[in-house]
VOKOLRO-464705 format. One record per residue (C-alpha): x, y negated, z. Coordinates in steps of 0.2 Angstrom, whole numbers, plus 5000, padded with zeros to 4 digits. Last residue first. Example, Ala and Ser with C-alpha at 12.3 -4.5 7.8 and 13.67 -1.06 7.14 Angstrom:
BEGIN
506850055036 506250225039 
// end
This chain:
BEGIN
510149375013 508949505014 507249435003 508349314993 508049134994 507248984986 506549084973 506549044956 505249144943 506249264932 505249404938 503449294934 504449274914 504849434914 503049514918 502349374906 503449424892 501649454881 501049304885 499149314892 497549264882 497349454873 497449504892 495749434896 495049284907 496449184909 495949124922 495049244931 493249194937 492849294953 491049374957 491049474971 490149344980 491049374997 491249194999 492849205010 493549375007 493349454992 492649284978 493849184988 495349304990 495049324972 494949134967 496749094977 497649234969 496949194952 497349024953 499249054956 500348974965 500549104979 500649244963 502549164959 503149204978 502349354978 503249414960 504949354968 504849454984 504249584974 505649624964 506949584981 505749714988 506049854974 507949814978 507749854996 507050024991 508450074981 508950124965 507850034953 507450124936 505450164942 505249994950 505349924933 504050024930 502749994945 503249774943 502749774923 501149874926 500949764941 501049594932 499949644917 498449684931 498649544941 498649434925 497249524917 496349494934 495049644938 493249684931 493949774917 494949854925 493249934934 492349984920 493950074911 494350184928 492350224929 492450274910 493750384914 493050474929 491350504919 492450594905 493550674918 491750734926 491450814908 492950914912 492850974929 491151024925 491851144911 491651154893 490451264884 490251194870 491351034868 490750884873 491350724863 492650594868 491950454874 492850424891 494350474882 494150354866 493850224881 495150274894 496450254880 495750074875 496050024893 497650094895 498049984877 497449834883 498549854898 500049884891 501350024886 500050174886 500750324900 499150274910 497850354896 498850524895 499550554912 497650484921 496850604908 498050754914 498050694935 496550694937 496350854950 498150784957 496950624962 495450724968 496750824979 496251004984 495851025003 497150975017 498351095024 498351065044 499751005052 499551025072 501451105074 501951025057 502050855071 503350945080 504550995069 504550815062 504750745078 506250855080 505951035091 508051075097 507551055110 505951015118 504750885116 503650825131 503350645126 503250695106 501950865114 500850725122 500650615107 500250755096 498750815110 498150635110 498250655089 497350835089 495750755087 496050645071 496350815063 498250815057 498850795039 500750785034 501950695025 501050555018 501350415004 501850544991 500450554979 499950734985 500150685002 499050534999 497750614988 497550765002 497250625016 496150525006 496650404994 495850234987 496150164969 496549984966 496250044949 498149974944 499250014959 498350194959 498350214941 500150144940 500550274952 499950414947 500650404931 501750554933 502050604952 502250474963 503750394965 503450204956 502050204970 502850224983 504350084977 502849974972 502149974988 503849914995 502849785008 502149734990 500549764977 500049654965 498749504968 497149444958 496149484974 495649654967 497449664961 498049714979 497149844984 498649954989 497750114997 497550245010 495850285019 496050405032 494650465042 495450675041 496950625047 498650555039 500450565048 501850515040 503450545047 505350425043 504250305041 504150205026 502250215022 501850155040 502249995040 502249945020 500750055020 499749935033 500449785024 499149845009 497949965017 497850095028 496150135035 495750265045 497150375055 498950315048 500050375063 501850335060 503050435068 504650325067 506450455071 507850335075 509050245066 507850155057 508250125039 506350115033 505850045048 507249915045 506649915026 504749865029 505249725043 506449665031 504849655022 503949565032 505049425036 504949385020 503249395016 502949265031 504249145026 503949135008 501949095013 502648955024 503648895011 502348904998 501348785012 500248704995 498648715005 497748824995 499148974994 499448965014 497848955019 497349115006 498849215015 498049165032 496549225026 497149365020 497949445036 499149565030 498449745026 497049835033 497849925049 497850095056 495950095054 494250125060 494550225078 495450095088 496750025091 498250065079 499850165078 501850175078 502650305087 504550275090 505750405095 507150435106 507050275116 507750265131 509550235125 509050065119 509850045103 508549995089 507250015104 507549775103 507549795085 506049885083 505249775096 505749605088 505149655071 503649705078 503449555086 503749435072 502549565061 501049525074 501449325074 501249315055 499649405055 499449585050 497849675052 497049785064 495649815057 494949645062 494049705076 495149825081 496949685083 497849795094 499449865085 500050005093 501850035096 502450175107 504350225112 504250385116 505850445127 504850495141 503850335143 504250155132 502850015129 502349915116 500449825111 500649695098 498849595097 499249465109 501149445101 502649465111 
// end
């Protein structure tokens, strides 16, 4: 068991929290070993009923994997290791995802990256009023995984390509409108939520029981955008979303038009500024990976896709110099290579899918 894997069993709750606070609770290799070995160990344990998965403390569920593992892996040639680690991470995704019991995943604060592929699969999703949901990944020259993309291929119109591309944070209305959550409760009710799972009563399911403290968020920023996201995001490439976003974002004002609609303008143009601060090569990669993901049937097989795009990304130079210019240096200031999109090939998608892969994510 790990030092930063909490797990304990009481009245038919079985309890995860990951204990890792002062680093937001993110995801080392060790930590997703012993999930993995906890899930399956409750898998048929007859005094388990239903899991809850949370995290310590009051900043975050969890921030993602631990990047500066990942950036040791990438800059020190251990692919292996690298393969290793998101392997066994996301069969950890689609055994919570096929879980034979109830999972009641608690994403108060910060949910990023491995956080969503934890909790975003869960049979209940439980947001609160702190909650920060989001799949950073191309701000480090990266695409989003754990079976972001399959989230994010299933949110309403082109949501998800806006969200996978911009990097773009949600709030507790924006995740259950987009699909990543189930249900809000005020951060304050969670002890009381906790309590009610131990002492459920028939025929009361988790689910049942959690609407018991759900709480109808505001209106959703995110479905608030949602006609100039459809309209620019729709575009085939990323040139192209970028020049839609433009002519949008200049578009002139109309007599008489509304707030919401010069604040679409303003919207846009803040989209547009910020791709264009963002890896071409991250960003052609997750267009590709967000609508292929769209055609595939099942979770697993967005994963497989994945598995091969991180295994590719690991190489990369833009991987390594984000996590740099993010994480280590914290300049804020990476130099992509190539440096636009009109450098890229235009089968890059294809030809990172078609990269070789030792071996498949569930085989």
């Amino acid at each position: 068991m790990s030092d930063h894997i909490s797990a304990t069993v009481a009245d038919g709750v079985g309890h995860i929290t990951l204990d890792r606070p002062k680093a937001l609770n993110a995801l080392n290799y060790d930590m997703i070993v012993a999930l993995g070995e906890v899930f399956e160990a409750w898998r048929h344990d007859s005094e388990v009923a239903v899991v809850v998965l949370d995290g310590a403390g009051d900043r975050g569920f969890c921030a993602g994997g631990d990047i500066r593992e990942l950036h040791g892996f990438a800059t020190s040639g251990r692919t292996a290791e690298a393969q290793t680690f998101f392997r066994t991470e996301y069969r950890l995704n689609a055994a919570i995802a096929r879980y034979p019991k109830p999972v009641v995943a608690i994403m108060d604060g910060i949910t990023m990256g491995g956080g969503v592929g934890l909790a975003g699969h869960a049979s209940v999703r439980v947001v609160t009023e702190r909650s920060r949901v989001a799949m950073p990944e191309t701000r480090i020259g990266f695409t989003p995984d754990v079976g972001g993309t399959w989230l994010l291929a299933n949110a309403p119109g082109e949501l998800g390509v806006h969200l996978a591309l911009n990097s773009r944070t949600m709030d507790a209305a924006d995740a259950i409108h987009a699909g990543f959550a189930d249900a809000l409760v005020p951060s304050e009710s969670l002890p009381h939520l906790l309590q009610a799972l131990a002492e459920r009563a028939d025929p009361g399911s988790p689910a049942e029981i959690v609407m018991l403290f759900d709480e109808t968020p505001g209106p959703s920023a995110l479905a608030a955008d949602r006609d100039w996201i459809d309209a620019c995001y729709s575009a085939p490439a990323t040139a192209e979303i970028l020049e839609r976003l433009r002519a949008f974002a200049a578009g002139p004002a109309v007599e008489g038009e509304t707030d919401a609609a010069a604040s679409a303008r303003e919207h846009a143009a803040a989209a547009a500024d910020e791709l264009e601060t963002l890896s071409p090569t991250a960003l052609a990669v997750t267009l590709g990976a967000v609508r292929r993901a769209r055609t595939l049937p099942r979770l697993e097989d967005a994963l497989e896709q994945e598995f091969r795009l991180v295994s590719w990304f690991v190489g990369q130079p833009d991987l390594h110099e984000g996590i740099r210019a993010q994480v280590i240096d914290k300049d804020r200031n990476p130099a992509w290579s190539p440096a636009s999109s009109a450098e890229l090939p235009e089968n890059l998608f294809e030809q990172v899918l078609g990269h070789p892969v030792d071996r498949s994510v569930f085989d």
